[in-house]
N, C-alpha and C positions, 0 to 999 in steps of 0.2 A: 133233242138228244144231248146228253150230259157225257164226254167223255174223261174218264179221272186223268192226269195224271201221275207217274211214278209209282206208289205204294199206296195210292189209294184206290179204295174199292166201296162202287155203288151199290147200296144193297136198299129193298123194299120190304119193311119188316111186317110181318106176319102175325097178324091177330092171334093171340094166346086163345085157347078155347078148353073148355074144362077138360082134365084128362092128359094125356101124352106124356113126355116127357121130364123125367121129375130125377134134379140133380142135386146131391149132397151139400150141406152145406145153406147156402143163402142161395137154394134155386127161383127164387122167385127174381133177383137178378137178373137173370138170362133172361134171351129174349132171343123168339129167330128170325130170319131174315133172310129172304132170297138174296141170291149175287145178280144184278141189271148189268155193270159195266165194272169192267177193272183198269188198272193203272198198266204201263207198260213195264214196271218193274223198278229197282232201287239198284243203285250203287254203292259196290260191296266196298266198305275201307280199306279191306283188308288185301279181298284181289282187284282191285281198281274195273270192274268187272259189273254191269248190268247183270242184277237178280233176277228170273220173271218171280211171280206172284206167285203162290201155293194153289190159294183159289182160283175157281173157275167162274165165269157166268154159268147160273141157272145151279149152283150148290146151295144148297139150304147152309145156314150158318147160325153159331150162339156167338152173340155179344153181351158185353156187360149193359144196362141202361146208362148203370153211373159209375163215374169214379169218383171216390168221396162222395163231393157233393155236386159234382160238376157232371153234367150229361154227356156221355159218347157222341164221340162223331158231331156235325154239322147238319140240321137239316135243309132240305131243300124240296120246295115244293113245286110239281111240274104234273100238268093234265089233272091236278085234284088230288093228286096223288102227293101222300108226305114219302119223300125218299132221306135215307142217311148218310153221308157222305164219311166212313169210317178207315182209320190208316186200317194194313193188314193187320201190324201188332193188335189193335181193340178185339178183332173176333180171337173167340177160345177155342173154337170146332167147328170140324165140319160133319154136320150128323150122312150119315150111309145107309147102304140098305145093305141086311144083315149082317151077321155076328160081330 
């Protein structure tokens, strides 16, 4: 078991399959991602104050793959499984169910 801390968030990303979701721009970029485990949150500058995280375990997510030319997040591999170790800031969304 992998627990993050602070503002990080463990996610298990999700095979693209033809079809689904198709975002403006450089959609082939994104990538989704389950949430496995989250961080217990960051420390605000400004109110000297513990943030929690936006996300939740078990929210689907879009991240970038790259920035430039440098890959998101950290991997880590555990039971066979590649998991990504990405700050909150990396993910762009959290996808919903309707409107």
């Amino acid at each position: 078991m992998i627990r993050p801390i602070r503002d990080k968030v463990l996610v298990e990303p999700i095979e693209a399959a033809s079809g689904g979701l198709v975002l403006p721009g450089s959609a082939d970029d994104f990538r989704r991602a389950e949430v496995r485990a989250i961080g217990d949150g960051y420390l605000s500058n400004m109110a000297k104050e513990s943030v929690a995280l936006v996300v939740k375990v078990g929210d689907v997510v879009l991240y970038k793959d790259k920035t430039g030319d440098k890959p998101t997040g950290d991997r880590v591999r555990r039971g066979g499984k590649t998991l990504l170790l990405l700050r909150e800031s990396d993910i762009w969304a959290i996808e919903t169910d309707g409107g």
